[in-house]
N, C-alpha and C positions, 0 to 999 in steps of 0.2 A: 587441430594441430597446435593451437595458440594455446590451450588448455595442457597439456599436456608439456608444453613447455612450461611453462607457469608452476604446474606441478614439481616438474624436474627442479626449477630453480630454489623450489620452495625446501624439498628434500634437500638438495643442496647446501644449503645454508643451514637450513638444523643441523646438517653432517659435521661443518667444518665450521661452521664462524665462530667466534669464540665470544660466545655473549652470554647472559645472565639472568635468574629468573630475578623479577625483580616483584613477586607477590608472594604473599605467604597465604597457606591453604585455606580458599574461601570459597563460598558459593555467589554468585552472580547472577541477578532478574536484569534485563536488557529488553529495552526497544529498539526496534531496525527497519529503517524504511528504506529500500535501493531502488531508485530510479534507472533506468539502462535504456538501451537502444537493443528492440529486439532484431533479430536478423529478417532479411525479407519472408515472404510465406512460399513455400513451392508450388512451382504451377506445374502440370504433368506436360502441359506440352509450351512449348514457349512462342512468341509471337510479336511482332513489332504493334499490335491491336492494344497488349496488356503486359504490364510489368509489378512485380510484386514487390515493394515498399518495404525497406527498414521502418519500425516507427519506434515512437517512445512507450514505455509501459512502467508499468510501478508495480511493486511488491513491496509488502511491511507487514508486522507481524510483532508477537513478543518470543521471547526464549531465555532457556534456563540453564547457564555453566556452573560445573563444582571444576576449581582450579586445585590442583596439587601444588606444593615447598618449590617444586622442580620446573613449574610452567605449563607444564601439561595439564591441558583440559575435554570436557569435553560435554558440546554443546548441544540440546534438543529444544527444538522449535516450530508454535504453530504460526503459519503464515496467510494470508490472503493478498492473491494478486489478480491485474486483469492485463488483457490486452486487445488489441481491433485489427480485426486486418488491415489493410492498407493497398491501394491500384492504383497504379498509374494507368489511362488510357489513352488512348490514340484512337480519333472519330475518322481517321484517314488511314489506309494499312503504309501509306510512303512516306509519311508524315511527320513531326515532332513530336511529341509526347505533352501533350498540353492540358489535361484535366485530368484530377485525383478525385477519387471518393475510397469514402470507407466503409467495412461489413457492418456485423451488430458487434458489441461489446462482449467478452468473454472471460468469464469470470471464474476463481478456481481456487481451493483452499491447497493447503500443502504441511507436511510434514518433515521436519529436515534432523541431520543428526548429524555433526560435523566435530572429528577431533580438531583443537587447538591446542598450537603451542607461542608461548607470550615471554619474551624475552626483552631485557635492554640492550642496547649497540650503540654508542656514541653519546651516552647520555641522554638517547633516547627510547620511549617502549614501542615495541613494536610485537605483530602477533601473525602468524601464518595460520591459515585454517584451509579446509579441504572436504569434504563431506557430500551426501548425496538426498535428494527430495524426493519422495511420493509426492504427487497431487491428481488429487480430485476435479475434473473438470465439469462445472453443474450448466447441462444444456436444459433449455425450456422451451423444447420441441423443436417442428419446424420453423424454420426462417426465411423471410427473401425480402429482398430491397431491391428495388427499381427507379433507373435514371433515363431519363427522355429528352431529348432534343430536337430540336426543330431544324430542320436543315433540308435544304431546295437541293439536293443535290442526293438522287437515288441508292448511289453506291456509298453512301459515306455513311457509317455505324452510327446510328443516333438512340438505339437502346440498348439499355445495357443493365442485368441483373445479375446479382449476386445471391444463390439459396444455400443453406445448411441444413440437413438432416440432422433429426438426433443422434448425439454422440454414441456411436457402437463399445466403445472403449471409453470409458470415463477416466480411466487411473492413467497417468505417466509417471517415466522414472524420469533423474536429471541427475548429472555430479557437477560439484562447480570447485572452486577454489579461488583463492584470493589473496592477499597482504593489506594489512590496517597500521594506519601508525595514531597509538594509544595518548591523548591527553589526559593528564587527573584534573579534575577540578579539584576535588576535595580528596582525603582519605578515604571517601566510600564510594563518589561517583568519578566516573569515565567518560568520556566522549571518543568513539571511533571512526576514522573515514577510512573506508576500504575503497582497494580495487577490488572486483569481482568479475570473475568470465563464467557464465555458464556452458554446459552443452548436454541439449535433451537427448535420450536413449531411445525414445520412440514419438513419432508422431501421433499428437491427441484429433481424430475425429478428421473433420473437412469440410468441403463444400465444393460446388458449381459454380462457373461464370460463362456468361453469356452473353456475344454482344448481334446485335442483329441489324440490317440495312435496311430500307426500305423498297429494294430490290431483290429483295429477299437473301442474301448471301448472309451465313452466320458463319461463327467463330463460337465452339465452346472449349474450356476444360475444365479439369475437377484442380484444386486446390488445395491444399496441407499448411495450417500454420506450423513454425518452426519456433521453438523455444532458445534458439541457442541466442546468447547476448554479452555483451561485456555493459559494466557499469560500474556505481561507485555504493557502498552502504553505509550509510550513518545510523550509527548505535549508539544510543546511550544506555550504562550499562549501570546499576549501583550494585555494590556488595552488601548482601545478605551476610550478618553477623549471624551465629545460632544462640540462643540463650540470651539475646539482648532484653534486659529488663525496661519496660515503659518511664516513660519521666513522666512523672506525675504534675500536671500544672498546679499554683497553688495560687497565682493573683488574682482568680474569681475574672479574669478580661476575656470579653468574645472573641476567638478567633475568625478573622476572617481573610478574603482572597480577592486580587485579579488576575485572572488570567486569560492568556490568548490560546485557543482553542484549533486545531486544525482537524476537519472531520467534523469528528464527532456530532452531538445533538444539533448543532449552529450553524448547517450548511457548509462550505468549501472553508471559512476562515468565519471567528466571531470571537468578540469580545466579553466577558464574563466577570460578573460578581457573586460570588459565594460567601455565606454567613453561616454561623455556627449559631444553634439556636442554645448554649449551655455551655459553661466554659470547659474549655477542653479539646482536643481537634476529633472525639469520639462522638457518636449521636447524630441526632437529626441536625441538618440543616436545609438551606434553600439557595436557588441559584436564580440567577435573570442574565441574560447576557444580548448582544446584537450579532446578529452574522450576516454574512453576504454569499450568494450563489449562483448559478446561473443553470438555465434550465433549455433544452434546445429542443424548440417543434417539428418542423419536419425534416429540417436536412441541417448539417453542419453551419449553411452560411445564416440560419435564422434562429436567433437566439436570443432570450430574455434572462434582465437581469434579475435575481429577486434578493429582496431581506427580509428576515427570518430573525423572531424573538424566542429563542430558548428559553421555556421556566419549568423547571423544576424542583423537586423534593429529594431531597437524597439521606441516607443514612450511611456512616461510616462503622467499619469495624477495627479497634486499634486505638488507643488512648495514647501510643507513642508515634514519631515520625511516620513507622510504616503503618499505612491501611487499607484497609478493604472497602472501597463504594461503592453505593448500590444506589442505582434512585430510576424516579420512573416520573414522566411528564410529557410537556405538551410543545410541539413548537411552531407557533403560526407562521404564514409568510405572506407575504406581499408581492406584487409582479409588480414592477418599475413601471414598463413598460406594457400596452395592453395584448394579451394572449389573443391564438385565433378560437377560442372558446369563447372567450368574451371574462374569463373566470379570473380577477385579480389576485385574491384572497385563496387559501388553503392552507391545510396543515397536517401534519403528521404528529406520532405518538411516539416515545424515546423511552426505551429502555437502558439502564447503565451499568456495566459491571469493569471495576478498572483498579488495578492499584493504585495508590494515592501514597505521596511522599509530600508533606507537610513537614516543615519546623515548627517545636513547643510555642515559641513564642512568636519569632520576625525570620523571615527570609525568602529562598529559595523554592517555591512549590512545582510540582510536577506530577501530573496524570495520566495512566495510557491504560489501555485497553479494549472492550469489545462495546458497542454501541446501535445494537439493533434498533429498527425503523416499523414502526409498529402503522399498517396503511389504511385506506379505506373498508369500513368491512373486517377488523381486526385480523387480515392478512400478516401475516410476520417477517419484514425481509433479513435476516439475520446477517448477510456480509459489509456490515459497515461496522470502522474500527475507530478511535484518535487520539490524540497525543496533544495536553497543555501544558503551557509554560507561564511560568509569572509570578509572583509575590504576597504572600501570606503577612500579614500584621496583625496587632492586638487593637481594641480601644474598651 
């Protein structure tokens, strides 16, 4: 209902406000990450034993708008998100609601295509958008996770499991909508903060929950995650010139960079130096950087911190602002603290492909794109993505 209001108001306001386009005919490459709160998951039958949990989830991704004179756009985009179920339990059926856990992780690509329309009002930009998702939900088989308590007392639930079958339905639809109010930085980039409401069309796949006594009394039902969410997206967006000619460097000075990395090859967050090995911001260069992560053994409450040295090789394509990068390398880590393997040390393999927005000379740099995880065994996990920020200089 709240979606469709949203909707209305959004029609609304294009009908009747009397506002302005405030762009002239451009094409637009955009990053967007939206954090949200998803709605609880459905259970088929309900119970004061088990209750299903709003949690937090993320979606991000890149996408591509061509804007018309008039404000009208319209935008397509590939995305990657995840989410986890979430339970509340009760070891007592009369009880309080006193312990949480959660399923496995669910992860899922998506496809979006959403008109926009971008107008000024008060001296300010602002943009209405509305549009609908395919996504792909990638299951890896079956699943189950198991919680155990100890408790002197026959009738009271002290186990309790969570399975998932293979998704029978991999594909869902979704429509969302939302309002962004538009800052420029510059004449060619943007920064967006949107409200966003989703609401999914069909429930993707399921699961079982099960809790059991040691008096043998059980409790099961089967389970539905829910996709529908309200959140907020942040976009940064630059405009694509067509025909824009390269500036050719001519001081013979290295370009180089630092920047702060999120994602990507460096674990959760890492710091970064990049060097051009030829002057120019085209060609080979090389990276080193430090990240931080963290990595959880058997259950949510036990967890290790690790860091992680990014190094690799990369090639750009692009002798102006905008480019293309590519690179491929290596990035060790370290466990802080000791694993119950005993295993300190480890590493993975990094693959890069990501636009790149350098200045000729000094300034503003910025990276995003796709960043697969290359494992033990040259297995290839391909859903990881990331997004740096930081500052380019000569010497």
């Amino acid at each position: 209902m709240y979606l469709k209001k949203l909707l209305f108001l959004a029609l609304y306001v294009y009908t009747f406000l009397p506002g302005s386009s405030v762009l002239a005919q451009h094409n637009e490459l955009s990053f967007q990450l939206t954090p949200h709160w998803l709605s609880p998951l459905k259970l088929d039958e309900t119970s004061q034993i088990v209750q299903g949990k709003d949690q937090f989830a993320g979606l991000g991704g890149l996408s591509y708008a061509r804007f018309t004179s008039s404000g009208l756009g319209i935008r397509a985009g590939f995305n990657l998100g995840y989410f986890r179920p979430k339970f509340s339990i009760n070891r007592t059926p009369d009880g309080d609601f006193s312990e949480q856990f959660l399923g496995s992780v669910v992860m899922y690509n998506s496809l979006s295509l959403e008109p926009v329309y971008r107008f000024k009002w008060l001296r300010s930009e602002f943009e209405f958008f509305g549009g609908a998702d395919l996504r792909y939900f990638h299951s890896n088989g079956y699943t189950s996770y198991g919680y155990n308590y100890q408790s002197a007392n026959p009738s009271e639930f002290s186990t309790f499991e969570i399975s998932v079958a293979p998704y029978q339905n991999k594909f869902q639809s979704n429509i969302y909508g939302g309002i962004s109010y538009i800052k420029s930085i510059n004449t060619k980039s943007r920064i967006g903060i949107s409200l966003i409401s989703n609401l999914g069309l069909s429930k993707p796949g399921g699961g079982q929950f099960t809790a059991t006594a040691d008096n043998g009394n059980k409790f099961q039902t089967n389970f539905k995650p829910v996709t529908d969410f309200t959140g907020i997206r942040i976009q940064y967006g630059y405009n694509v010139r067509k025909n824009e000619k390269p500036i050719e460097p001519s001081d013979g000075l290295i370009r180089q960079a630092i920047f702060l990395e999120a994602l990507g090859s460096g674990g959760l967050l890492s710091l970064n130096y990049d060097r051009r090995l030829k002057s120019g911001n085209d060609g080979f260069g090389v990276r080193v950087g430090f990240g931080i992560g963290t990595g959880y053994e058997n259950n949510e409450d036990e967890f290790i911190r690790r860091v992680a040295v990014p190094l690799m090789v990369n090639y750009i394509f692009g002798r102006g602002r905008n480019g293309l990068e590519t690179g491929i390398g290596i990035t060790p880590e370290y466990a802080v603290s000791k694993p119950h393997d005993d295993q300190r040390m480890n590493a993975w393999g990094n693959l890069n492909v990501l636009y790149r927005y350098q200045p000729v000379k000094k300034g503003f740099i910025m990276r995003m794109g796709w960043t697969p995880i290359i494992g033990r065994g040259g297995s290839l996990d391909p859903y990881f993505a990331g997004v740096s920020f930081g500052y380019s200089f000569t010497k």
